[in-house]
C-alpha positions in Angstrom: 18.1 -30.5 -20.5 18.5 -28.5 -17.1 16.0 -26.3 -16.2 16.5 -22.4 -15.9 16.4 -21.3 -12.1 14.9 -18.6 -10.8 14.8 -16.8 -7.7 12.2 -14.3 -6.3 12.1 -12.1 -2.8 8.7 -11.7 -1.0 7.9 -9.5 2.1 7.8 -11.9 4.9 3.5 -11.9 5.5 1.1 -14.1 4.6 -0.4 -12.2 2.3 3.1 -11.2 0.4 4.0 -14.7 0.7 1.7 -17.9 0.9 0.3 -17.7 -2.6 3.7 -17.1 -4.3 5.0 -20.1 -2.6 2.1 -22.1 -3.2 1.7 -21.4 -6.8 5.9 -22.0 -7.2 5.4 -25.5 -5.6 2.5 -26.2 -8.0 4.4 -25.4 -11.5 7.2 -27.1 -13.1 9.4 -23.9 -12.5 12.5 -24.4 -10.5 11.3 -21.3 -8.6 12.3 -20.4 -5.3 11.0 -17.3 -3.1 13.0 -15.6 -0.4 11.3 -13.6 1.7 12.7 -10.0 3.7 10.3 -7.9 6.4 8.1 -5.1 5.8 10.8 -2.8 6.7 12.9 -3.9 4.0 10.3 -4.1 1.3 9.4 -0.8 2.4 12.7 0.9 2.3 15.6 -1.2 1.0 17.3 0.2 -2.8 15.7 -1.6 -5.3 18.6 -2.0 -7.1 20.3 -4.2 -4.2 17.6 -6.8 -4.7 17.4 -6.7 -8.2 21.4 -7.8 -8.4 20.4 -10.9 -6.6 16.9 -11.7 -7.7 15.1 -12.7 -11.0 11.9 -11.6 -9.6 10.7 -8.7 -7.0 7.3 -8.0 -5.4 8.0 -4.5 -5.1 6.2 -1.0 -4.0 4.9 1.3 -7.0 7.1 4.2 -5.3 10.4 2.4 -5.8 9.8 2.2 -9.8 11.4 5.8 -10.6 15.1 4.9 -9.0 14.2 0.8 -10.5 14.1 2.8 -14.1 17.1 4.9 -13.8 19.2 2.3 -12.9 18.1 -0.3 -15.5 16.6 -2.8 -12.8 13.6 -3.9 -14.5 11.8 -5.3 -17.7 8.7 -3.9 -19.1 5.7 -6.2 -19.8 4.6 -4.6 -22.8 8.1 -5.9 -24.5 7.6 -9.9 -23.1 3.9 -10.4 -23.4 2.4 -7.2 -25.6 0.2 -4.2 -25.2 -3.4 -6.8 -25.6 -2.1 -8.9 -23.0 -1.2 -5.2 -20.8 -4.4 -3.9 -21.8 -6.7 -6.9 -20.5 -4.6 -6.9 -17.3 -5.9 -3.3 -16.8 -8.8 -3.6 -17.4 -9.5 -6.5 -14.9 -7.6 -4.3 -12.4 -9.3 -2.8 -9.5 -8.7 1.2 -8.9 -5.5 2.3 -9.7 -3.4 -0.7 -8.8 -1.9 -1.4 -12.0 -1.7 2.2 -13.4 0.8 3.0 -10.6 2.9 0.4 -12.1 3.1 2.3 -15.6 5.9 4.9 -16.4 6.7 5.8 -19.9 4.1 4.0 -21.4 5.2 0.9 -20.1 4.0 -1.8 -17.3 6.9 -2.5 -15.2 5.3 -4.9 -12.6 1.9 -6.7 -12.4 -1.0 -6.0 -9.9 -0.7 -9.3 -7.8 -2.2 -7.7 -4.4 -3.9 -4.3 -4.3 -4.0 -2.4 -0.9 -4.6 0.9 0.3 -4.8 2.5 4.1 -8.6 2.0 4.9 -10.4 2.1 8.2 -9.9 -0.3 11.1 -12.7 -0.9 14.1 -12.8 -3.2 16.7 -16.8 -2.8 17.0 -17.1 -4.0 20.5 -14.5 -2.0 22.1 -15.6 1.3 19.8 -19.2 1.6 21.7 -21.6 3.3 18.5 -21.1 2.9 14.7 -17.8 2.8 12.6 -16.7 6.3 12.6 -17.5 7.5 8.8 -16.3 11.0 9.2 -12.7 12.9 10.6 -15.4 14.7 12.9 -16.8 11.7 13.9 -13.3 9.8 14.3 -12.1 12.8 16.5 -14.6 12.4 19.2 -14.3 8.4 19.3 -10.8 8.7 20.3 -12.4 10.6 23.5 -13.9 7.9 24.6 -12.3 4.8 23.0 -8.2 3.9 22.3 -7.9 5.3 19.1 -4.4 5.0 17.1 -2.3 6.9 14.3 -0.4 4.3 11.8 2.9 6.6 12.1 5.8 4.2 12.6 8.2 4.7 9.8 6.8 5.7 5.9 3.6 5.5 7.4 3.7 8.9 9.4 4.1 10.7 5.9 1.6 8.2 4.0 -1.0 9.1 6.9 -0.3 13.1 6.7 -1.0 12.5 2.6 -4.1 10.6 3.1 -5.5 13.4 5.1 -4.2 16.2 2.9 -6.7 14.1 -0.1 -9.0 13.9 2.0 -9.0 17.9 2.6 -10.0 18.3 -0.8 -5.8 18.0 -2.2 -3.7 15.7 -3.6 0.3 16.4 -2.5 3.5 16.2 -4.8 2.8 19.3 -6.4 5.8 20.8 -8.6 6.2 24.2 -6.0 4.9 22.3 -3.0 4.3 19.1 -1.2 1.2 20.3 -0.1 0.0 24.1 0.8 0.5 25.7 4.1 -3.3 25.6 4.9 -3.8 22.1 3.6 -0.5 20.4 5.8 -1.2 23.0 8.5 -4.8 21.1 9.5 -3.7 18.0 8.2 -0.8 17.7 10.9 -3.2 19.7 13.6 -6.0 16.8 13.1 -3.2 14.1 13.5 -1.3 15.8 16.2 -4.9 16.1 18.4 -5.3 12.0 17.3 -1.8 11.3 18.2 -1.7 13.0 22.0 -4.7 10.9 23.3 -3.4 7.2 21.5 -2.0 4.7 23.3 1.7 5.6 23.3 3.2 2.2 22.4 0.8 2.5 19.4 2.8 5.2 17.8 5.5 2.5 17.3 3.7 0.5 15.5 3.5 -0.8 11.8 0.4 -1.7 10.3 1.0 -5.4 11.1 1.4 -4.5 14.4 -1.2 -2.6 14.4 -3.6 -4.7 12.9 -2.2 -7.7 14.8 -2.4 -6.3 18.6 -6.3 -5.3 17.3 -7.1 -8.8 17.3 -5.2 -10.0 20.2 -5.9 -7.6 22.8 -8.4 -4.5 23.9 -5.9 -1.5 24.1 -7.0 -0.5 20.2 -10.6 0.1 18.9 -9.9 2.0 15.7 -7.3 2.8 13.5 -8.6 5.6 11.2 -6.1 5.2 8.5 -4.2 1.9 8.3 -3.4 -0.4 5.0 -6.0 -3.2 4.8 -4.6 -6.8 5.3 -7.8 -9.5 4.4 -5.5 -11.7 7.3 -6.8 -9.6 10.0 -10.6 -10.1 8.8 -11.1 -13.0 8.8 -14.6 -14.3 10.6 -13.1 -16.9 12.3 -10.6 -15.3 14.4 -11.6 -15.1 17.9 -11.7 -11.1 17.4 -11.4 -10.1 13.9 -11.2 -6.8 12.2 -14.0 -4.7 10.3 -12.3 -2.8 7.7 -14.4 -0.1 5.9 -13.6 3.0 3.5 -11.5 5.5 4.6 -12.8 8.5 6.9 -14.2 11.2 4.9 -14.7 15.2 5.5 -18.1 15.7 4.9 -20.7 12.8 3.7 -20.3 12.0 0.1 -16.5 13.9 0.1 -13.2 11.7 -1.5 -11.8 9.6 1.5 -8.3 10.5 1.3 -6.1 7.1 0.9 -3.1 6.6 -0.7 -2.4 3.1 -2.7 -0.6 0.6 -1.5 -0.5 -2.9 -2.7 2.2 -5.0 -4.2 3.6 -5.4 -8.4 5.5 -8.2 -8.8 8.4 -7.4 -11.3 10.8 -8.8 -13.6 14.8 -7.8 -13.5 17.5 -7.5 -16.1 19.0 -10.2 -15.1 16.2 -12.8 -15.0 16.2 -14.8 -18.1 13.1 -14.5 -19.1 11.3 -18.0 -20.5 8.0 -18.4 -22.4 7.2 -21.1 -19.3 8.3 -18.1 -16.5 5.6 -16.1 -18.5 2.9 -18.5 -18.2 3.6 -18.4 -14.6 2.9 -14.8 -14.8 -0.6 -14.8 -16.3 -1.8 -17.8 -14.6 -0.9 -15.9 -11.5 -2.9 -13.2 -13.3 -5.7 -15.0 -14.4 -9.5 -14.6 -12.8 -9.5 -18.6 -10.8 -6.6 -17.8 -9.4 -7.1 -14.2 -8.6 -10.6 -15.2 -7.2 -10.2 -18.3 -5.4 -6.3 -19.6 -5.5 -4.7 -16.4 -4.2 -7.9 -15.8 -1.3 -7.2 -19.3 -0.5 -3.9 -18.5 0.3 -4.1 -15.5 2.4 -3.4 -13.2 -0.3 -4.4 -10.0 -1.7 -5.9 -10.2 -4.9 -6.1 -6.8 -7.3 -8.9 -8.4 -9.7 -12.1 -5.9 -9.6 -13.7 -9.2 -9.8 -12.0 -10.8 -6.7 -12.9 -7.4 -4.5 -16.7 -7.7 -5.2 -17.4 -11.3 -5.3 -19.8 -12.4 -2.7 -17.5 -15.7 -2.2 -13.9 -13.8 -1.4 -16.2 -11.4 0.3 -18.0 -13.9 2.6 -15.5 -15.2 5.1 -13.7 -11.8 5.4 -17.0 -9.8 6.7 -17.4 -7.8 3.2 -13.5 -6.8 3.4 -13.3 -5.5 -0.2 -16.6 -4.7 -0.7 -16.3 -2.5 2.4 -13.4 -0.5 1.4 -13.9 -0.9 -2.7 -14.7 3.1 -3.0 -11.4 4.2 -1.0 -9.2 1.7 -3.0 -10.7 2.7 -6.4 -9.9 6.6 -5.4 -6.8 6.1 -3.8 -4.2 9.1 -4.2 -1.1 7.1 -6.4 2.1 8.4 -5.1 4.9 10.0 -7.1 7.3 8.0 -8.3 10.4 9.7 -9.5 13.9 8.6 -8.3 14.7 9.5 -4.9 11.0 10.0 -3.6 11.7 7.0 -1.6 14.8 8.4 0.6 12.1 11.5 0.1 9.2 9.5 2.1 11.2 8.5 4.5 12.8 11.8 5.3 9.7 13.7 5.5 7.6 10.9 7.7 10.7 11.5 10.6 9.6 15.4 10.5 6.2 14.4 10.7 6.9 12.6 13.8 8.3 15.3 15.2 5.9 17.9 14.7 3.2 15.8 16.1 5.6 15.2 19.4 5.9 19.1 19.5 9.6 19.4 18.8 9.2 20.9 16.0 6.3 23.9 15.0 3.4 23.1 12.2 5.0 25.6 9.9 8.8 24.5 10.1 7.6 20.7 9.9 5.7 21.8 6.2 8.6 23.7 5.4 11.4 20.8 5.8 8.9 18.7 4.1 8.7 21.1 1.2 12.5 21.4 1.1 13.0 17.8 0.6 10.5 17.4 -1.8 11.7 19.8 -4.2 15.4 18.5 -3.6 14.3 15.1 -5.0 12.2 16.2 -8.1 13.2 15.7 -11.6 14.3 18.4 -13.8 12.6 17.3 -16.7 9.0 16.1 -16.7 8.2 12.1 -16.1 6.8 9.8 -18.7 4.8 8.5 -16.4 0.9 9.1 -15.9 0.1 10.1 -12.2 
């Protein structure tokens, strides 16, 4: 009997990749993964991979324009609400509720993420930063970056709006003028003293020239990759929660992470399944995928001593910013949406544009790309 085939596409990391390929080689699935960059998992239509792939590791945000176009299968129909149910409640934060709309699971939690803090402690001369106050006069004395390069700029601007005390993607407004007003005046004071090569950079970039060089010492706001933490790099990373406003406020974050995903045109087999929760289950989430430079999104993974160990206290570091991480909307066209409005936030933090037209561009596309009628899904 000849076996089904399947094919899956990646983001081209370590951390989207290694244990994906590892567990593929492992099975007795004729599984093979592709892999694209970070741009492209970031930004590319979902429904131009799904034509081509049986499986995705895609971005929560992309799930409203996956649904109206018929992209994906739902969980809850191949493996039933119990098996749903436990995968939630092993989850850590909101990493798998961002993957439900209309009731339904649409991807599984493989990796959880969200933008954290970044220090390079010898180069930032006194203690992590803990407040915006506090990151504000760093970047006096110490390189300090903005993660702004493409979605990012926008992602940032949220993060800070949370961390204002308000969460964007209202239904009137993206955010209010008060709110987006000292949101893009704290990023814009940030932005004119960091290294200006930095403002090019993506997080792996970012994260990357950290431990290779001196010219960054902390990145306030940046998505957490476990790679860069690791103890045995010459200069690694310490990653803790997000900055707050005050001592004991909300840091403002907004969830990354990965859902691996199922299209229409996979055929779907009780042994591709078994693939799935085994990739799921707590070994593999707690020592297979750690082992393999991944990402897990198990609550159990983030505050074991043993994942925690050789990545100096990663997830335990950064476990209160990724369990209160701001979930994104996720209607079709917030995508294009996100990456509109992140190219006026560059601009109003260069200056070519004024604080008050930037929010009101950013309002303008947000409305264009609501829905008319009210999501099923749970924000």
């Amino acid at each position: 009997m000849t076996l089904p085939t399947f094919r899956g596409l990646t983001w081209d990391h370590p951390r989207g990749r290694d244990a994906l390929v590892a567990a593929a080689e492992a099975s007795d699935l004729d599984l093979t993964w592709d892999v694209h960059p970070l741009s492209g998992f970031e930004s590319t239509p979902i429904e131009e991979i799904a034509a081509d792939y049986d499986l995705v590791v895609l971005d929560h945000p992309h799930l409203g324009d996956a649904l109206a176009r018929g992209c994906l299968q739902s969980f809850d129909d191949l493996v039933g609400h119990e098996q749903v149910s436990a995968w939630a409640d092993a989850a850590v934060g909101p990493s798998l509720a961002s993957y439900v709309m209309d009731g339904r699971l649409w991807a599984v939690p493989l990796d959880a993420a969200t933008q954290v803090a970044a220090t390079r402690t010898g180069l930032a001369d006194v203690a992590v930063p803990r407040l915006w106050a506090e990151v504000v006069a760093l970047s006096r004395r110490a390189p300090v970056a903005l993660s702004v390069a493409g979605p990012h700029a926008l992602l940032t601007f949220a993060s800070v709006c949370v961390a204002l005390g308000e969460e964007p993607g209202g239904a009137e407004r993206f955010v209010s003028d008060e709110v987006g007003r000292q949101a893009l005046e704290l990023m814009a004071d940030l932005a004119a003293r960091a290294p200006r090569h930095t403002l090019d950079l993506d997080p792996i970039g970012l994260l990357a020239e950290m431990t290779e060089g001196d010219t960054i010492a902390h990145v306030p706001l940046v998505y957490g990759y476990v790679t860069y933490a690791d103890t045995t790099l010459d200069q690694p990373v310490r990653f803790t929660d997000a900055p707050t406003l005050a001592p004991g406020t909300r840091p403002g974050s907004t969830l990354g992470g990965t859902g691996l995903a199922l299209t229409t045109r996979c055929q779907v087999t009780p042994e591709l399944l078994d693939h799935v929760r085994h990739l799921m289950s707590a070994p593999v989430q707690q020592d297979f995928i750690p082992a393999h430079a991944g990402q897990p999104s198990a609550r159990a993974a983030w505050t074991s001593p043993a994942v925690n160990e050789p990545v100096g206290d990663f997830y335990r570091g950064t476990l209160e910013t990724v369990e209160r991480a701001w979930v994104r909307p996720r209607h079709p066209g917030y995508v294009t949406f996100q990456t509109e409005a992140a190219e006026v936030v560059r601009e109003a933090l260069a200056g070519s544009v004024s604080t008050a037209a930037a929010l009101a561009r950013i309002d303008d596309r947000h409305l264009a790309t609501l829905p008319h009628e009210p999501q099923g899904a749970a924000r």
